[in-house]
N, C-alpha and C positions, 0 to 999 in steps of 0.2 A: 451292715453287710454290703449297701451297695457302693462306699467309698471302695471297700478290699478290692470286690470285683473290678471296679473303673482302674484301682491301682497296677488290678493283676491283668490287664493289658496293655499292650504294646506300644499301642498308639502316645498312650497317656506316658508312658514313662518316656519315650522321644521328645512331646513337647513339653513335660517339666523338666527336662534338661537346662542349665543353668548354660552352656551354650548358644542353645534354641534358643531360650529365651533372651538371652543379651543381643542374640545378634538380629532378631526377629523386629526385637525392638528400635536395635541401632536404624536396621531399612525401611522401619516406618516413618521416623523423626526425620533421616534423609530426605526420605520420599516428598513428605507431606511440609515437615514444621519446622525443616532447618531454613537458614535466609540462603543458603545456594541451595534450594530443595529443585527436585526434578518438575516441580509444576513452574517454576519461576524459568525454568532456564528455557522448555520448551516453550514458556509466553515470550521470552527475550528472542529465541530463534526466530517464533512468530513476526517480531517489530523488526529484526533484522530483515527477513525477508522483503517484507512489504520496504522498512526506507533502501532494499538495493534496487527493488522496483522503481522508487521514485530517485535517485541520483539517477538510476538510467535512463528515465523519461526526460532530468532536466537537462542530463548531457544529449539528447538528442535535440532536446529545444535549444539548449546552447547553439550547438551546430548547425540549426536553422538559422538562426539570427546572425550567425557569424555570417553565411553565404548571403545572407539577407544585407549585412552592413559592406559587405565586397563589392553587391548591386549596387549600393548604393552611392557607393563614390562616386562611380559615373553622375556627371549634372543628366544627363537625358534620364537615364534610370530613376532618378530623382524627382525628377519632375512628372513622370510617368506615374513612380508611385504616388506623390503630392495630389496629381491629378485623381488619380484611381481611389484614392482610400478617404482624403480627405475634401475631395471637390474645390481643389482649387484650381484657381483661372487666370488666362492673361489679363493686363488690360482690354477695354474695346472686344472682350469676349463672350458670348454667352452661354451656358451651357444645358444641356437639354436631359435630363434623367428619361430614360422609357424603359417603364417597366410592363413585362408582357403579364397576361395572364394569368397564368401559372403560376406565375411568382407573385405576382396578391395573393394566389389563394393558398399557398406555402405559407404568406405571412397572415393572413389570416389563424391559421390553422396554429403556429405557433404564438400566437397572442392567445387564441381559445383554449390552451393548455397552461 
């Protein structure tokens, strides 16, 4: 008796519809288990996203270093940065590093981490 009754509702005969059911089925396999399924495509957006995030960071570092190497033609400019980044000197030169305070204890602080 209680197949007839489940039969003699409404609900039950929509979803034993062989419609329902092919198509029900077709949007889960989509959804879930096909290889262009909607989980793969929103993880693909995902990695999209993020590498347009990073070409735009390296074209911005590109365009650092391009204005960086325009500097650098210049011999003064050159010598400036030689000076500044990697401590070098003329002959018959000396050179005197002074670091203040502050900045030991900046560098402390990041060696203690």
């Amino acid at each position: 008796m209680a197949l007839k009754d489940l039969r003699a509702k409404k609900w039950f005969g929509i979803a034993t519809n062989l419609y329902v059911v092919v198509l029900t089925a077709f949007v889960v396999w989509m959804v879930f288990f096909d290889t262009n399924s909607l989980m793969i495509h929103l993880e693909l957006k995902k990695q999209i996203r993020t590498l347009e995030k990073q070409q735009e960071f390296l074209r911005s570092e590109i365009e650092k270093d391009k204005k960086t190497l325009e500097k650098l033609s210049d011999p003064k400019e050159l010598e400036k940065f030689a000076r500044e980044h990697y401590y070098l000197k003329k002959k018959n030169e000396e050179i005197y590093l002074i670091e203040y305070e502050d900045s030991l204890k900046n560098k402390q602080d990041d060696e203690d981490q």
